[in-house]
C-alpha positions in Angstrom: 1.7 35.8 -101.7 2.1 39.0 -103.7 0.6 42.0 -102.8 -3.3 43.5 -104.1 -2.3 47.3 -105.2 -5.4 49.4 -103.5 -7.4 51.5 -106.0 -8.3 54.9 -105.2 -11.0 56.4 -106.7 -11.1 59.7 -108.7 -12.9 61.5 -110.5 -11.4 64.1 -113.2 -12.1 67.8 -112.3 -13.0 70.7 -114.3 -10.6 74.2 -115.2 -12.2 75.3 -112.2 -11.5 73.8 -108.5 -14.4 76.3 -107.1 -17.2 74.6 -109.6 -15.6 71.7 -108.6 -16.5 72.4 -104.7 -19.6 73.5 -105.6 -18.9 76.5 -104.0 -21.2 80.0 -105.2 -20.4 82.1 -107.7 -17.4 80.0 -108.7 -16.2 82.0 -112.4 -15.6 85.1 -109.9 -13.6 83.2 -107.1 -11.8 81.7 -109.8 -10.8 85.3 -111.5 -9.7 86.7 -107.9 -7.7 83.7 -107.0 -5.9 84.5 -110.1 -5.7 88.3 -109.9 -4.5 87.4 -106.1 -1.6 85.1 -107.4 -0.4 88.0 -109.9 -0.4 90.5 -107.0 1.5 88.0 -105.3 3.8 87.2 -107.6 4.5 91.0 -108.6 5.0 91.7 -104.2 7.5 88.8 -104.5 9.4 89.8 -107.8 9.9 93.2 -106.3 11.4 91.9 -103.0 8.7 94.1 -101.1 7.8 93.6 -97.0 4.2 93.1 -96.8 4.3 96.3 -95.1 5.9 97.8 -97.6 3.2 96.4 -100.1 0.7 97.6 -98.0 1.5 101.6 -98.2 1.8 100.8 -102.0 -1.6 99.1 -101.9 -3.4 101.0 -99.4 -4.3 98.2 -96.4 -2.6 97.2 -93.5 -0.1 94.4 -93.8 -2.3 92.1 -92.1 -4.3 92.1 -94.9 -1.2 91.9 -97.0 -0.7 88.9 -95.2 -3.8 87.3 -96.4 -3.0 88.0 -99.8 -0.1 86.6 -100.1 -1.8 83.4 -98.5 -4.3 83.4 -101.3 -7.1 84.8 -99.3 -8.9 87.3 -101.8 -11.0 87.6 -98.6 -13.6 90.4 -99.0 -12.1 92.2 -101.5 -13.8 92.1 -104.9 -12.7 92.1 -108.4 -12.4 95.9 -108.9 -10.1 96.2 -105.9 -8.0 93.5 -106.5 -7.8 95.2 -110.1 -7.0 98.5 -108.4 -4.0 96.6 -106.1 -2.3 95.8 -109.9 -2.4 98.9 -111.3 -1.1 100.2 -107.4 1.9 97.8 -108.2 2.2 99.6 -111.6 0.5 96.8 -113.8 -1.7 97.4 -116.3 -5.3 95.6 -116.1 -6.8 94.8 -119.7 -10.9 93.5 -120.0 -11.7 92.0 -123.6 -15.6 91.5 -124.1 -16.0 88.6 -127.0 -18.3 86.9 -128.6 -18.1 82.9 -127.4 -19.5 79.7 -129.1 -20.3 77.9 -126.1 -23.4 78.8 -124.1 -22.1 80.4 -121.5 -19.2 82.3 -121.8 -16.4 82.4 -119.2 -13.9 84.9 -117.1 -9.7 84.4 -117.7 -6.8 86.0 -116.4 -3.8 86.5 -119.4 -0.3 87.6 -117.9 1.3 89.4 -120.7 5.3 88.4 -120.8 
């Protein structure tokens, strides 16, 4: 007798795994997960020790560490901001208009 495949339920997210979650404030954990993943990718692309990122940066490589992991921890929006330009990045904010009701926060890498 053949087989019954199991079903697994699922249900289709959102853009955004922190709405998802229901977790607080969920447009601004979204924006410093992705300005954490460009300061990650910029430690990485440079071949830096996290020590070394961390004199560039300003902390202590064990909160180097914890970037690196994805853990924006306590440090807000400016700061993280502040760790790209540290890195020699340029950080652009665009204020428009939106058609939706609530307007919403993006990261754009420029190539």
């Amino acid at each position: 007798m053949p087989r019954k495949k199991a079903t697994i339920d699922y249900e289709d997210g959102s853009t955004n795994v922190f709405a998802d979650l229901g977790l607080p404030r969920p447009e601004q954990e979204l924006l410093k997960a992705r300005l954490t993943l460009q300061i990650y990718r910029i430690i990485k692309e440079r071949h830096l020790t996290q020590a070394q990122a961390g004199e560039i940066l300003g902390i202590k490589q064990p909160h180097v560490s914890l970037l690196m992991r994805n853990r924006s921890g306590n440090f807000s929006v400016a700061r993280l901001m502040d760790f790209l330009t540290a890195l020699g990045h340029d950080v652009e904010i665009r204020v428009r208009r939106t058609r939706k009701p609530h307007g919403e926060v993006s990261v754009v890498v420029a190539a």
